[in-house]
MMTF fields as JSON, N, C-alpha, C and O atoms, coordinates in Angstrom:
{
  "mmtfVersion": "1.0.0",
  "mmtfProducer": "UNKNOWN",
  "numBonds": 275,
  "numAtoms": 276,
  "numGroups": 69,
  "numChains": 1,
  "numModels": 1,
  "chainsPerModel": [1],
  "groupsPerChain": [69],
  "chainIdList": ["A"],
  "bondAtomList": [4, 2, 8, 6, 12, 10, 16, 14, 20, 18, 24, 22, 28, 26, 32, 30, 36, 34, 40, 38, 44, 42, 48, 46, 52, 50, 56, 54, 60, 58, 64, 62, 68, 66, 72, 70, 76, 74, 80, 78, 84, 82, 88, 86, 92, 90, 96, 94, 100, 98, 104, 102, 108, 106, 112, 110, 116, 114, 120, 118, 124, 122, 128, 126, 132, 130, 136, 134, 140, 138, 144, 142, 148, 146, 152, 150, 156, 154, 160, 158, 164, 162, 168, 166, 172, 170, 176, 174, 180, 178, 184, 182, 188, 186, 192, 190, 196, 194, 200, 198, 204, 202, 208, 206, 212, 210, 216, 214, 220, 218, 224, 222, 228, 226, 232, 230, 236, 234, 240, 238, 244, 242, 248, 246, 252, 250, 256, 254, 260, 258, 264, 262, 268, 266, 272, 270],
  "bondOrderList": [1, 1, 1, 1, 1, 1, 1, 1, 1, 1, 1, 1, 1, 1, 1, 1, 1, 1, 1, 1, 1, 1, 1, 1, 1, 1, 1, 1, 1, 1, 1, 1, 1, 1, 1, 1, 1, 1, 1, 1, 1, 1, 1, 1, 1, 1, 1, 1, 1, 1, 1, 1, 1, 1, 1, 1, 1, 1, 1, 1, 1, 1, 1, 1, 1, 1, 1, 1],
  "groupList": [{"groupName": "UNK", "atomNameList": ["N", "CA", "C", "O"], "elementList": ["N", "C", "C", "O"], "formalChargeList": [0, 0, 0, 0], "bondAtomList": [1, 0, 2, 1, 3, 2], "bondOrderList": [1, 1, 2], "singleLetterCode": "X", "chemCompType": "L-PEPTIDE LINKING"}],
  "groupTypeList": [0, 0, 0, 0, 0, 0, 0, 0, 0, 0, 0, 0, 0, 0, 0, 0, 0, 0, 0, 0, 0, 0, 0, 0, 0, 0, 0, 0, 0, 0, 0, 0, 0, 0, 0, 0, 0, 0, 0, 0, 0, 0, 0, 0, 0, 0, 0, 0, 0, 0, 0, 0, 0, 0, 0, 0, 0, 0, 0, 0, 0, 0, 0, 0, 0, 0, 0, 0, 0],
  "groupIdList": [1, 2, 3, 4, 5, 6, 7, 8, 9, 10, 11, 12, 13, 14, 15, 16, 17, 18, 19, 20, 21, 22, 23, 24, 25, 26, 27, 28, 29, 30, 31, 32, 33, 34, 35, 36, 37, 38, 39, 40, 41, 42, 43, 44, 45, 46, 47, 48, 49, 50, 51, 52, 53, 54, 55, 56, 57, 58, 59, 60, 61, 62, 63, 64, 65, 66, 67, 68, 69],
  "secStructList": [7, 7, 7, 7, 7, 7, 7, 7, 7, 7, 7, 7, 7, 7, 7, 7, 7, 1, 1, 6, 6, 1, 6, 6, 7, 7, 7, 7, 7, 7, 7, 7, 7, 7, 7, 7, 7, 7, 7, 1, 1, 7, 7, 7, 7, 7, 7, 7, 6, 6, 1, 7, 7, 7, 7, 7, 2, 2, 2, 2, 7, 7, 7, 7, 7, 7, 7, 7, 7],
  "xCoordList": [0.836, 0.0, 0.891, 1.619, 0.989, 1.076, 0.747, -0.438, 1.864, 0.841, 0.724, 1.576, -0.208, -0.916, 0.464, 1.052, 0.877, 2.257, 1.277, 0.178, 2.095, 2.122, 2.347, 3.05, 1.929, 2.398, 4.046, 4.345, 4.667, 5.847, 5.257, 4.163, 5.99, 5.7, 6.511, 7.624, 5.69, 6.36, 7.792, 8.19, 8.352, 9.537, 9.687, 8.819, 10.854, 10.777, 12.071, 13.061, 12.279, 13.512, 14.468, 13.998, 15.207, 15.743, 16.504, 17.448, 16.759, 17.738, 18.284, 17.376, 19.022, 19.494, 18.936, 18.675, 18.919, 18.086, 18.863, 19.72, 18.809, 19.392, 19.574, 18.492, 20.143, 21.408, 22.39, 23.611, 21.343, 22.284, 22.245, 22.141, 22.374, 23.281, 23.409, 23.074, 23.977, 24.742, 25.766, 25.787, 26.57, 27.589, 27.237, 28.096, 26.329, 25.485, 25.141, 24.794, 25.377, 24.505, 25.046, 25.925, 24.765, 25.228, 25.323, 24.481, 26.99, 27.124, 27.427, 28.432, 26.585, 27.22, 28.364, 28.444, 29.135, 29.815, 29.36, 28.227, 29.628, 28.834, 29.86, 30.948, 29.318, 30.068, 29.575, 28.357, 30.54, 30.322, 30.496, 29.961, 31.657, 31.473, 32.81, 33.401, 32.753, 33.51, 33.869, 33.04, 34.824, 35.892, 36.549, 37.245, 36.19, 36.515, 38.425, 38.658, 39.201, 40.789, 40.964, 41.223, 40.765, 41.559, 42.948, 43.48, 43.408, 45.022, 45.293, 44.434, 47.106, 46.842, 47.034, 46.599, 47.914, 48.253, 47.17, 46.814, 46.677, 45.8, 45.892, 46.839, 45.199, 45.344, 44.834, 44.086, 45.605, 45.82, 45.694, 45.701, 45.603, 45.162, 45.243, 44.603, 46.032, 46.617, 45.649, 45.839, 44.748, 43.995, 44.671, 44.662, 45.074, 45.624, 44.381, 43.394, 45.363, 44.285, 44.578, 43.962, 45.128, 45.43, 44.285, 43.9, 43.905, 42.653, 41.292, 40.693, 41.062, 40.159, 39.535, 40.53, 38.568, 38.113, 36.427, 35.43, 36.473, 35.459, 34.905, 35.348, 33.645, 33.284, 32.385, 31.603, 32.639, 32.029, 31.524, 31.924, 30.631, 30.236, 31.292, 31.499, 31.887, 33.126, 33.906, 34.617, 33.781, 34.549, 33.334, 33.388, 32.587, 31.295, 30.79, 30.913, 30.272, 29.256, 27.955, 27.452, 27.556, 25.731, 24.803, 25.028, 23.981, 23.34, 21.486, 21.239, 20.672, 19.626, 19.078, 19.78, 17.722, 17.608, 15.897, 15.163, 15.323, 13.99, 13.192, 12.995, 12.83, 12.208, 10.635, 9.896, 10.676, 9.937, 8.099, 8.019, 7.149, 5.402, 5.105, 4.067],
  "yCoordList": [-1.163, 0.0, 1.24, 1.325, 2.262, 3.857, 4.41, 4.356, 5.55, 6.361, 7.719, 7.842, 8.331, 9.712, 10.695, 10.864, 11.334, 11.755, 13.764, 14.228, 14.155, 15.058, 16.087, 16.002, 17.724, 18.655, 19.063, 18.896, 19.481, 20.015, 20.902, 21.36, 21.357, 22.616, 23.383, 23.168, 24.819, 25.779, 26.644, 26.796, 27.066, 27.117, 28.779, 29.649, 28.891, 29.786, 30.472, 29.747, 31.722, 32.78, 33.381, 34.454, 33.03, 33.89, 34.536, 33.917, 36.173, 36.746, 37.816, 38.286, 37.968, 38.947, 40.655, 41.232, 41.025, 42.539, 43.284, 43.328, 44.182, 45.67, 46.861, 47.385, 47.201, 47.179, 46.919, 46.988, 46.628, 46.672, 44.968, 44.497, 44.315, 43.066, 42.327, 41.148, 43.109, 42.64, 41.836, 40.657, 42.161, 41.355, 39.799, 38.998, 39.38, 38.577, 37.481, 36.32, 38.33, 37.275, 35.628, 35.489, 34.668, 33.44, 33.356, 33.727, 32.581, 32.848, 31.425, 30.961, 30.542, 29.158, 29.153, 29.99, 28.577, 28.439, 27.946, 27.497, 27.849, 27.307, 26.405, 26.717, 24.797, 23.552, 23.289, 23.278, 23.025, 22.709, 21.515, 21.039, 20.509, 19.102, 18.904, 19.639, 17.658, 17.433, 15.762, 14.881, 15.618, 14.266, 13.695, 14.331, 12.054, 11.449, 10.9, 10.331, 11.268, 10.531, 9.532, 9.675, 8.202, 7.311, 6.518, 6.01, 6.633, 6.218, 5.248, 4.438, 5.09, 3.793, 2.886, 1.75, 3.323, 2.125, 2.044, 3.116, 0.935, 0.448, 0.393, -0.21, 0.837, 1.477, -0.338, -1.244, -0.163, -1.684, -0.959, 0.246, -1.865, -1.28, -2.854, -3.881, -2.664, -3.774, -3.552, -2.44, -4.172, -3.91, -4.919, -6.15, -4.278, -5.431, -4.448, -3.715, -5.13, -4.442, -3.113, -2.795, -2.399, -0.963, -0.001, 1.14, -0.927, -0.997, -0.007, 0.893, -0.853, -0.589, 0.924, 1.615, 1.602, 2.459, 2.311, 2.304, 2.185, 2.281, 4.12, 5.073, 3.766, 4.936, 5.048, 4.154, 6.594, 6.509, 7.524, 8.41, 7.934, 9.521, 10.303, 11.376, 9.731, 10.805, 11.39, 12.382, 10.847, 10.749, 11.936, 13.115, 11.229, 11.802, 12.932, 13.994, 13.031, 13.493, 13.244, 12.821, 13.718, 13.152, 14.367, 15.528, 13.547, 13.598, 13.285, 12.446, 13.94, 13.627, 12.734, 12.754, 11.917, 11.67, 12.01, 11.636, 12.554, 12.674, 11.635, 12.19, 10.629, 9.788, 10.544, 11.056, 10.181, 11.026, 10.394, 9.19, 11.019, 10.102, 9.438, 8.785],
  "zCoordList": [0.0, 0.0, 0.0, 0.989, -0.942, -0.856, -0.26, 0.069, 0.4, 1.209, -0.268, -1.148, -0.174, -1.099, -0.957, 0.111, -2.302, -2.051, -1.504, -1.808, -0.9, -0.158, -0.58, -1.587, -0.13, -0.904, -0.089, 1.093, -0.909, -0.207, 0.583, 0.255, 1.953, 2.65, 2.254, 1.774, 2.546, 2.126, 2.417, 3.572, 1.526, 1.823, 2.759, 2.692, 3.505, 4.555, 4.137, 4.225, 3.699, 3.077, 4.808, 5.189, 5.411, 6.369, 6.126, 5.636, 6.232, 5.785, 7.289, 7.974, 7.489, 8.498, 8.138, 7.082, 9.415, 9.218, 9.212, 10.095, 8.125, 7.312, 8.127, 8.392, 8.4, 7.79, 9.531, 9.676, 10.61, 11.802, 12.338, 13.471, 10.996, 11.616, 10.609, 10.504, 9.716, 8.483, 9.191, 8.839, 10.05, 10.446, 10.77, 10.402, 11.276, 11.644, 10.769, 10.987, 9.457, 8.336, 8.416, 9.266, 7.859, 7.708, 5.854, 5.035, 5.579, 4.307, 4.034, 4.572, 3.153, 2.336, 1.69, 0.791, 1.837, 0.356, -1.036, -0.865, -2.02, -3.501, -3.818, -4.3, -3.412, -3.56, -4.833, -5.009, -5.968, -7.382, -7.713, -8.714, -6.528, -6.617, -5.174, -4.383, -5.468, -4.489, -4.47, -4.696, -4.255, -4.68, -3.505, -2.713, -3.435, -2.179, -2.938, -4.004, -2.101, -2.251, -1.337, -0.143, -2.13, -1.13, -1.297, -2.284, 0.349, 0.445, -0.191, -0.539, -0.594, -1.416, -0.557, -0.744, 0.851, 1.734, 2.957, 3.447, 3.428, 4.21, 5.535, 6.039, 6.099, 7.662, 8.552, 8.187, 9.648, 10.105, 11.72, 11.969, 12.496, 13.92, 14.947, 14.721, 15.855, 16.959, 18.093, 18.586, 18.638, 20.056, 21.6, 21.604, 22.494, 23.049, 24.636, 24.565, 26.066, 26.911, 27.244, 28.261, 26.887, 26.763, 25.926, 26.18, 24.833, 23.738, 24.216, 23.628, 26.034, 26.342, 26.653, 26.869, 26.753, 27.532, 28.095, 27.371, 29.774, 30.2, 30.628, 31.27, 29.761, 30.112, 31.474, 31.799, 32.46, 33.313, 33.567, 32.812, 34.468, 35.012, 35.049, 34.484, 35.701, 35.609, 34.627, 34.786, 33.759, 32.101, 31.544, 31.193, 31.641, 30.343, 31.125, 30.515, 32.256, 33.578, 33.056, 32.015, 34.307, 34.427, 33.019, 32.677, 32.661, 31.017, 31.641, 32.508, 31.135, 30.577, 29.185, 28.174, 29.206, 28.056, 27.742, 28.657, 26.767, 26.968, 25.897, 24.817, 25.946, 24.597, 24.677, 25.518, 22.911, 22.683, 23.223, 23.465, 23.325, 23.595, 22.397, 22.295]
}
């Protein structure tokens, strides 16, 4: 079963306010493409018990979590 295709929502323009926070603005760059390089030599990795890390409160500290209803 399909679900009924949907209208796009509408799109939302944000622009920073004129002229006293021009500084403020947020600027993209214009990515025209972009190219993955991979090494020719192969990355290798030894685990012995040094390897380990337990994580603890103390490491991380105390965290909330909220799941959603």
């Amino acid at each position: 079963m399909l679900a009924p295709p949907q209208k796009p929502r509408a799109t939302v323009r944000i622009t920073a306010v004129r002229p006293d926070r021009d500084a403020l603005e947020v600027q993209f760059p214009r990515v025209h493409s972009c190219r993955a390089e991979l090494l020719e030599e192969r990355l290798t990795a030894e685990f012995n018990s040094d390897s380990i890390l337990e994580i603890t409160l103390d490491l991380i500290g105390p965290s909330t979590l909220k799941m959603p209803a």
